[in-house]
N, C-alpha and C positions, 0 to 999 in steps of 0.2 A: 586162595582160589580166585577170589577177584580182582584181584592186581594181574596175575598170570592169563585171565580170563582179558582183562584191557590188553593187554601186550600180544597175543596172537589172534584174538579177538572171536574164537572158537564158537561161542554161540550166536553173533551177530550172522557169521556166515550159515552155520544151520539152519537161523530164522528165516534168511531170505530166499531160502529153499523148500521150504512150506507154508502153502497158505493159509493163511489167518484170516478165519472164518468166525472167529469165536470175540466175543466182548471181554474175553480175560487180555493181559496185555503177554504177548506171546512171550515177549525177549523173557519177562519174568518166571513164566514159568518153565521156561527151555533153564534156564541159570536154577530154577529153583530143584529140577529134575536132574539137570549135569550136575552141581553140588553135591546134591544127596548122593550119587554115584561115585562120583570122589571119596564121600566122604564114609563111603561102606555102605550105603544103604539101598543095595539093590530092588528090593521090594518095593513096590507103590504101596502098599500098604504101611508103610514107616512113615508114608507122608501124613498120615492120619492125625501123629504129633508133631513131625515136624514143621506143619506149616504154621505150630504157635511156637515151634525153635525160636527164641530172639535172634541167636547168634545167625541163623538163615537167614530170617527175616535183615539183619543188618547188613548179610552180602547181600542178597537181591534188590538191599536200598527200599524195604517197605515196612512200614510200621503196623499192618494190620496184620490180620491171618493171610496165610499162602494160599497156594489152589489146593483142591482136594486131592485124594488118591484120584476118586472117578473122573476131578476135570480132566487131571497128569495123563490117565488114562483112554480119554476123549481125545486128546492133544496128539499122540502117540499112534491112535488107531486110525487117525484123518490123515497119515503119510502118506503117500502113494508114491508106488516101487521106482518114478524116476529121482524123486524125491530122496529115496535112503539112499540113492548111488550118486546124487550130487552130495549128498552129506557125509558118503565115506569119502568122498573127491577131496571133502573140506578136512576130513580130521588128518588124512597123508599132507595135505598139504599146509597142516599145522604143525603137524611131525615134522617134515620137511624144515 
C-alpha cells in the first residue's frame, strides 16, 4: 500500500484538498484512514485497534498510537462539498 501509495501519490493529493485545521498531522491520518479501507476495514470503529496495528503503524511511518475512531471522524466531517469533488477529481485521475 505504501509503495503504490508513493507512486501515484493518492493521498498527498486528497491532503491538499482539505484543510488542516487540526494539530494531528493530516497526511497521516488520510494514509492511516485510506489503508484501513484497503485493507477491509470499512468502519471507523476498527480504528479503535487498529491504530496500535504495528503493521499500520509501520505504513504510516509512526511508532506511537494512530488517531482515533473520533479524531478519523473529525477529519472526515470537516470536508466541505468542493473538497470531496476535487478529491474524486484526484482518485480518476489516479485511475487514469
Amino acid at each position: 500500500m505504501k509503495m503504490a501509495d508513493q507512486k501515484i501519490g493518492l493521498v498527498k493529493r486528497v491532503a491538499s484538498v482539505i484543510e488542516d485545521t487540526r494539530d494531528h498531522d493530516q497526511i497521516t491520518m488520510l494514509q492511516q484512514r485510506i489503508f484501513g479501507l484497503a485493507l477491509g476495514y470499512e468502519d471507523l470503529n476498527d480504528h479503535m485497534t487498529l491504530r496500535k496495528d504495528k503493521a499500520l503503524q509501520v505504513a504510516v511511518e509512526k511508532s506511537d498510537d494512530l488517531a482515533s475512531s473520533s479524531t478519523l471522524c473529525r477529519l472526515e466531517n470537516r470536508i466541505k462539498p468542493k473538497a470531496m469533488w476535487q478529491i474524486s477529481e484526484a482518485l480518476v485521475r489516479a485511475y487514469l
